[in-house]
N, C-alpha and C positions, 0 to 999 in steps of 0.2 A: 452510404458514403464511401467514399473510396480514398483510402487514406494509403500512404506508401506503406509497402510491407514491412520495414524496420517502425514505423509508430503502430502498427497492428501486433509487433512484436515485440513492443517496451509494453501496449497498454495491456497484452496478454501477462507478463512479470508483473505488474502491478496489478493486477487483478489476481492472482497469485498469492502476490505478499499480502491481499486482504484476505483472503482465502485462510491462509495460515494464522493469521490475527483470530478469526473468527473458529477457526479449529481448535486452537489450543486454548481460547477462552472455555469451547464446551467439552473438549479434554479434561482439563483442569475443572470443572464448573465453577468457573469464576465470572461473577457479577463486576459491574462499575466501583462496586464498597468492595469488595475482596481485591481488586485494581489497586485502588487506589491506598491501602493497608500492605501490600506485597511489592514490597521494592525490586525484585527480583523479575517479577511477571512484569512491572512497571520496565523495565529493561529491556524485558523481551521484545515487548510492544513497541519501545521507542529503537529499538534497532530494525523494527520492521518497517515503521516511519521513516527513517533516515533513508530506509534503503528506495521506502515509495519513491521522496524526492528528489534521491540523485537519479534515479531511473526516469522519473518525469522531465529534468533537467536535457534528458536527451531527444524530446521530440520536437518532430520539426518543427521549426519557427511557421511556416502554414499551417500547422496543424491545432497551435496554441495560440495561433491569431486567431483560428473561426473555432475558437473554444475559449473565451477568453472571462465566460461565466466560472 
């Protein structure tokens, strides 16, 4: 597919900030119950959320038209 190079370089950040979700889960070795008991890791997590959807907020409007599953 051939997507503009600025949505090749948001969906590269976000692919990233899962990257890091997924690191510091098996950093930490924390499970969904040690998640869900740690308000702190619960934090971490939703700041890396937040950061997914203002970064998704930036792709082009053709590109989240023929993505719209």
């Amino acid at each position: 597919m051939d997507y503009k190079h600025e949505d090749q370089t948001l969906l590269e950040i976000i692919r990233n900030y899962c990257a890091e979700i997924v690191a510091a889960t098996h950093r930490f070795s924390i499970d969904r119950v040690a998640i869900s008991n740690d308000p702190d890791f619960r934090a971490l997590i939703a700041f890396f959320v937040l950061q997914i959807g203002e970064t998704a907020k930036k792709l082009s409007r053709e590109f989240t038209d023929s993505h719209s599953e």
